[in-house]
C-alpha positions in Angstrom: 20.0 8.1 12.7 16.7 9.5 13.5 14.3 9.5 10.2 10.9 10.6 9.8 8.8 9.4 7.7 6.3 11.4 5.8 3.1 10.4 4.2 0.8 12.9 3.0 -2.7 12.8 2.0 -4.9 15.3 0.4 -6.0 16.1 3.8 -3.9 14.1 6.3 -0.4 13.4 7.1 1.0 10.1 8.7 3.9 10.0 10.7 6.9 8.3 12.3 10.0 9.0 13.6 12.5 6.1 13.7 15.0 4.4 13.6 15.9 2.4 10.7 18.7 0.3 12.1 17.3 -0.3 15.6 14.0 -0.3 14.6 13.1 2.0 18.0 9.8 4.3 17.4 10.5 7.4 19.5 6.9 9.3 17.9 4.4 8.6 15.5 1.0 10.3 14.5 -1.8 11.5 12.1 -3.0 14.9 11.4 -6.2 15.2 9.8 -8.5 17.4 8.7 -6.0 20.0 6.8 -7.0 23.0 5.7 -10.5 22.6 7.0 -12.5 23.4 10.1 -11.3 20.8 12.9 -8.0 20.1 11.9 -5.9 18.3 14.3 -2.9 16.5 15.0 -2.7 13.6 16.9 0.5 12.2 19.0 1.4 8.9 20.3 4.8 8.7 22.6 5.5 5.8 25.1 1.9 4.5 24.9 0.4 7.6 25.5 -1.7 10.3 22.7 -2.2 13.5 22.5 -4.0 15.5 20.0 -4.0 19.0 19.3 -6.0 21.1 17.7 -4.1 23.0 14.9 -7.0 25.6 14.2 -7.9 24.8 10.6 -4.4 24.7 9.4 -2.9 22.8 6.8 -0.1 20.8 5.9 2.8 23.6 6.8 1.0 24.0 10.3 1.0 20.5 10.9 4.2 20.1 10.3 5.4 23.5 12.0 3.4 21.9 15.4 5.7 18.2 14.8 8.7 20.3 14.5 8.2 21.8 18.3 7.6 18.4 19.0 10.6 16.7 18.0 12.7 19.9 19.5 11.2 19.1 22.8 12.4 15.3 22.4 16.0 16.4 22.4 17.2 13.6 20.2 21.1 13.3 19.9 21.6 14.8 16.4 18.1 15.1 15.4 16.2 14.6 12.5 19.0 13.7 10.0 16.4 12.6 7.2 12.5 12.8 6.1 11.0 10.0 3.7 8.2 10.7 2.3 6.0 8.2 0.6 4.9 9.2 -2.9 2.3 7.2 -4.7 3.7 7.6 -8.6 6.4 8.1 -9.7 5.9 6.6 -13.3 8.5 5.2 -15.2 11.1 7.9 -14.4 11.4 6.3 -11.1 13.1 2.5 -10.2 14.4 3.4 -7.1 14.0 5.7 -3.9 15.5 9.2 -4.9 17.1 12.2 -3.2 14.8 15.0 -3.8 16.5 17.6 -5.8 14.5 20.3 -7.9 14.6 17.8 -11.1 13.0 14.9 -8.8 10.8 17.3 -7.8 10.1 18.3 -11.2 9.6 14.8 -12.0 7.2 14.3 -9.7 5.1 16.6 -11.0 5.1 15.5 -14.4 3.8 12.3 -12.9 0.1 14.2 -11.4 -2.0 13.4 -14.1 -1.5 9.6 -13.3 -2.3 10.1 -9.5 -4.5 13.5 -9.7 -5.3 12.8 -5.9 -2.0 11.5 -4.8 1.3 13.3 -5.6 0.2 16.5 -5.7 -0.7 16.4 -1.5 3.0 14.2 -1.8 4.2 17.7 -3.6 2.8 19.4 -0.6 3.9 17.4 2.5 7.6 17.6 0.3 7.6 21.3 0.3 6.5 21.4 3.7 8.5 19.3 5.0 11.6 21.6 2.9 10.8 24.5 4.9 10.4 22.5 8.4 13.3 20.6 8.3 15.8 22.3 6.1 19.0 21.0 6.7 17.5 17.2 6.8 17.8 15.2 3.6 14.6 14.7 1.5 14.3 11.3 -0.2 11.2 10.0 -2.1 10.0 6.8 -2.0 7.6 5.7 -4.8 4.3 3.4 -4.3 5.6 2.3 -8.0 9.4 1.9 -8.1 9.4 -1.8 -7.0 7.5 -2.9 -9.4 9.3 -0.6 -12.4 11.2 -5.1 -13.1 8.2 -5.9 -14.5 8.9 -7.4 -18.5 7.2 -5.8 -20.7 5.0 -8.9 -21.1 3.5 -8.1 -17.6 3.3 -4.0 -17.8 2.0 -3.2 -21.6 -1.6 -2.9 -22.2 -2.7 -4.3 -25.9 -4.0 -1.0 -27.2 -2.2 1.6 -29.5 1.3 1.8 -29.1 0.7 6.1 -29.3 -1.2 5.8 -26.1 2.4 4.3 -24.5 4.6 6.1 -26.1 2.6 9.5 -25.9 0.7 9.4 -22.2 2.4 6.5 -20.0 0.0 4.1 -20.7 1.4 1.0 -19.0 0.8 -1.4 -15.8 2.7 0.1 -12.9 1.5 -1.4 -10.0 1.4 0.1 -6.2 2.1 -0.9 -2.8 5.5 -2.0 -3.7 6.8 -0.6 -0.5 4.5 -2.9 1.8 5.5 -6.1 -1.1 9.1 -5.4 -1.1 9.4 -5.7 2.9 6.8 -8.5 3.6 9.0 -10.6 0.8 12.0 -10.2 2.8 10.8 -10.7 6.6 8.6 -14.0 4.7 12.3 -15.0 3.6 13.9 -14.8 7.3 10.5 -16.6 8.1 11.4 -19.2 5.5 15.3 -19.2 6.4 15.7 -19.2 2.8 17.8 -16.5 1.0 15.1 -14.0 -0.6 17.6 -14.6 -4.3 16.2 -17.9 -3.7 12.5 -17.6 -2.9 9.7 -17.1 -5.7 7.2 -15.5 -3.4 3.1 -14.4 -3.9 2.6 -11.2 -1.5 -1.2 -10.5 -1.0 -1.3 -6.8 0.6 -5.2 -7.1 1.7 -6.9 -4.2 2.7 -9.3 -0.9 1.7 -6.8 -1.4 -1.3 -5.4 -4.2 -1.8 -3.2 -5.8 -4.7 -0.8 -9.3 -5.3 2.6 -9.4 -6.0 4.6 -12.1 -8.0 8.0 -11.7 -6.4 10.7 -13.6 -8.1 14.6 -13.4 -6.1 13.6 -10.4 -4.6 12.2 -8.4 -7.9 8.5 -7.8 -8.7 7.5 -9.7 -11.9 3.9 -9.2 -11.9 1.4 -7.4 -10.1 -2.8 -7.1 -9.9 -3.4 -3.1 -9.7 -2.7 -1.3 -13.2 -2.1 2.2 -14.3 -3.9 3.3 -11.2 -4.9 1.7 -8.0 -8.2 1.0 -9.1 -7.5 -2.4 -11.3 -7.1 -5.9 -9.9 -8.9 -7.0 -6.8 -12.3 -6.0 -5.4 -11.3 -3.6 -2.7 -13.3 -1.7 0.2 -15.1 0.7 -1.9 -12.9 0.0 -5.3 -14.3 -2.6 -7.8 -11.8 -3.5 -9.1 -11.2 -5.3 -12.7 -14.5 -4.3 -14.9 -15.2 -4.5 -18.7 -13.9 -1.2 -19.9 -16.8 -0.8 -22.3 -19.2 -0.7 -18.7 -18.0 3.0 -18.6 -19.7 4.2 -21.8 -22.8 2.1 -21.3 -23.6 3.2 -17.4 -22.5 6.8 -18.4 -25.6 6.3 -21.5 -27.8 4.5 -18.9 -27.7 6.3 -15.9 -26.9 10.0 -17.5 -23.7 10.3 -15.9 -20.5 12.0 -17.0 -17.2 9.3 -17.2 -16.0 11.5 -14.3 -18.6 10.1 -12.4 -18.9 6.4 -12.9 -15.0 6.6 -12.5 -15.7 8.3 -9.4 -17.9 5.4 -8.3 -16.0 2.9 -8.9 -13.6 4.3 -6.9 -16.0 5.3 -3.9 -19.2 3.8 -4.0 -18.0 0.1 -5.4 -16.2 -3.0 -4.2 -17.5 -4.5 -0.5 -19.7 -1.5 -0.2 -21.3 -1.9 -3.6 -21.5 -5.5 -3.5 -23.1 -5.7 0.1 -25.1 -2.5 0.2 -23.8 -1.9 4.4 -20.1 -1.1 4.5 -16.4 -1.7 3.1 -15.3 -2.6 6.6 -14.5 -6.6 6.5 -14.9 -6.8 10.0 -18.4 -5.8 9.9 -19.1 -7.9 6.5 -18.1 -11.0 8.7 -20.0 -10.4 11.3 -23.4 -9.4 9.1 -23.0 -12.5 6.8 -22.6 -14.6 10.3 -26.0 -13.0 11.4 -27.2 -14.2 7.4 -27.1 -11.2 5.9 -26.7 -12.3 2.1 -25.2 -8.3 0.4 -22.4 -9.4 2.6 -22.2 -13.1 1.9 -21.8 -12.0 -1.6 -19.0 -9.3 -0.7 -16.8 -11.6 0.9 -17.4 -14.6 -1.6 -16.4 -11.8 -4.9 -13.6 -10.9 -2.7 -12.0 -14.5 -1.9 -13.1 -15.7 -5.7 -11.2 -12.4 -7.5 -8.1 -13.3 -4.8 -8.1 -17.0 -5.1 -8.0 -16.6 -9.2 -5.2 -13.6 -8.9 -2.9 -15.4 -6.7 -3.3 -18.1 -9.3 -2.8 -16.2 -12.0 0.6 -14.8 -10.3 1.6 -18.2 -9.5 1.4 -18.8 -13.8 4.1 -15.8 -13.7 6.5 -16.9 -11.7 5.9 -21.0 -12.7 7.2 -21.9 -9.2 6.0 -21.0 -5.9 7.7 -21.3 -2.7 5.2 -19.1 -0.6 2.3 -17.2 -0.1 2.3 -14.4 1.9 -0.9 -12.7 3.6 -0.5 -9.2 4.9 -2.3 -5.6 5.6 -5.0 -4.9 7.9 -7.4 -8.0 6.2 -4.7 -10.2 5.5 -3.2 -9.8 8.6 -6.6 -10.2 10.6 -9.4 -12.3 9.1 -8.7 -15.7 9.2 -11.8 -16.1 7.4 -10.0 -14.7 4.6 -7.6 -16.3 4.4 -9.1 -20.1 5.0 -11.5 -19.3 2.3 -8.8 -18.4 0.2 -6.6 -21.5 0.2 -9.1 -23.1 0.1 -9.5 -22.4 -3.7 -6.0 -22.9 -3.7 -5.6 -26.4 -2.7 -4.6 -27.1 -6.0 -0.9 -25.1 -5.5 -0.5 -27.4 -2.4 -1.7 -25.2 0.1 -3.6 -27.1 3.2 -4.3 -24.8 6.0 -3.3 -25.6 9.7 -6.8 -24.1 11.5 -5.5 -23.7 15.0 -2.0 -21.6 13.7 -4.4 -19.5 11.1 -6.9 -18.5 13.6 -4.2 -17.4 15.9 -2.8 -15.8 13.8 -4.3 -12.3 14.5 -4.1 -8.5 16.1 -0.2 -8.8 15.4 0.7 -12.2 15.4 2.0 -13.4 12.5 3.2 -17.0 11.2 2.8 -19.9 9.0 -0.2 -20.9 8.5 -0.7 -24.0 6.4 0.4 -27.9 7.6 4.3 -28.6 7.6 4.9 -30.4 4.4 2.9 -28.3 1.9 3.5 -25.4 0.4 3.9 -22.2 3.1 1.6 -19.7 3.2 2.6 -17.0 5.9 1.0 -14.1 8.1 3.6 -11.4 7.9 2.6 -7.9 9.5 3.4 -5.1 7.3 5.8 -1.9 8.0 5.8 0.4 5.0 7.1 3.2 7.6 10.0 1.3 8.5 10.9 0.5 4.6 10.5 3.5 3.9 12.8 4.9 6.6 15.5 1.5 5.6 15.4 3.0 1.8 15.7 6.9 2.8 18.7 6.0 5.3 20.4 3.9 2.1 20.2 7.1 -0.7 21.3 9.1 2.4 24.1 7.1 2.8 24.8 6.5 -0.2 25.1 10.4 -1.1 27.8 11.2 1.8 
């Protein structure tokens, strides 16, 4: 059962075609650039890439070009399902969904609460309709995992009307990349995931922590959008709200703006003054460069006190689990990390952490205390599992 997965940004669209059962990648890709001078699309097959140029077209071309593509592969049976990954899908949504013209409709009643998210989802959907018409169209939702969250965990304390009226909750994202880590950490563990109260750390240029309890998200760091919760590449993360109204007064901007920077020019690149890249932040605080001494110290300090704070949710923790491009690749991280967290019962193994790295993944803390794991992410695979399960589950 060949399914691609879909995920669309405002100018770019990610790619895979696979195979959820047998896990084999026959394509995969990224176009970039749509709708603009230099567009492109680029393919990898077998270990080998390709990119071609796509003459300023957008996300129909691109999908037009990975169409002939997929008709040159010759696949038995073709593409029997697209997935697409859609950021918000606000409380209308607790599960993956077979796109019909309500879902659709649903989706777009979810745009204000991702203004630069679902409506290039809404486009790489509709695109993808007119590509691939007799395929089955299932959206996954960035928010859907976390839709368990009690009340306790998801309601803000201000008036109720701002609920009731606009949506004004907790919902949490990433829930694709927390809801697959927590069930390869439980094979890991050989422990039934019912069983296992897990922390999932998805570290990256956004990053967030999950309390997962049996299976079933209970708490989680980002908010009503992505920007709440950990310091992130260029997000800040948590702030005083009332910092809006007094930089807006101070620095004459307009509340579009200081939201704007908080979201662009803020987190490791605001704190160290040279670059959101952790890589490089290592590497410049190694040489004594203090901005990025100071990035990375925020950074571990915000994740140390989250993961602790998730740990107060779920009152018992069997695991911690470290993944996405930082926490799957800087052991620095992730020593700094537990090191703050000695007091769970974490004690880091130094020779399993630092090899754990460019794909390897692991435990990484001493047998006898508490597990903490390296567990490489695979939101396209999830996402393919959850589209082949409503596909089947229509038939």
């Amino acid at each position: 059962m060949w399914t691609l997965v879909l995920n669309c940004g405002s100018s770019s669209l990610k790619f895979a075609l696979l195979d959820p059962d047998t896990r084999e990648l026959q394509l995969s890709g990224l176009a970039e650039r749509l709708g603009l001078e230099g567009a492109s699309l680029r393919l990898d097959r077998a270990g080998e890439r390709r990119t071609v140029d796509l003459a300023g077209g957008a996300h129909a071309a691109a999908l037009e070009r990975l169409l002939a593509e997929l008709t040159g592969l010759g696949l038995p049976g073709g593409v029997t399902a697209v997935g697409h990954r859609v950021v918000h899908g606000g409380e209308h949504f607790s599960a993956p969904a077979l796109i019909t013209p309500e879902v659709l409709e649903a989706i777009r009643e979810c745009v204000p609460l991702a203004p630069l998210h679902n409506p290039a989802n809404i486009a790489g959907i509709e695109a993808a309709q007119a590509a691939f018409p007799d395929a089955a169209q299932v959206a996954v939702f960035d928010t859907a995992f976390h839709q368990t969250m009690p009340p306790v965990a998801y309601r803000y304390a201000v008036p109720e009307a701002w609920y009731r009226q606009h949506g004004v909750r907790r919902y949490g994202f990433h829930g694709t990349s927390h809801a697959y880590v927590a069930q390869e950490a439980a094979g890991m563990l050989g422990r039934p995931l019912d069983d296992l109260n897990l922390i999932t750390a998805h570290l990256g240029n956004g990053s967030s922590v999950c309390a997962v309890a049996g299976g079933r998200s209970v708490d989680t760091s980002m908010g009503l959008t992505p920007l709440e919760g950990l310091v992130m590449g260029t997000r800040s993360g948590d702030v005083d709200p009332g910092m809006h109204d007094y930089v807006a007064r101070q620095a004459g901007l307009s509340l579009s703006e200081v939201t704007g920077a908080l979201n662009r020019e803020s987190g490791l690149l605001g704190l160290s003054g040279l670059s959101s890249d952790m890589r490089e932040l290592e590497e410049a605080a190694g040489r004594g460069h203090e901005g990025a001494r100071l990035a990375l110290d925020v950074f571990v300090y915000r994740l140390a006190g989250t993961v602790a704070r998730m740990a107060a949710a779920l009152g018992r923790v069997d695991g911690l689990v470290f993944t996405g491009g930082i926490g799957e690749n800087s052991s620095y991280v992730r020593a700094a990390t537990l090191e703050r967290l000695g007091v769970l019962g974490f004690a880091l193994d130094e020779a399993a952490n630092a090899a754990a790295v460019r794909g390897r993944s692991g435990r990484i803390t001493r047998e006898g205390t508490l597990p903490a794991l390296v567990v490489n992410t695979n939101e396209e695979l999830m996402i393919a599992r959850q589209t082949r399960e409503v596909t089947l589950g229509r038939q």
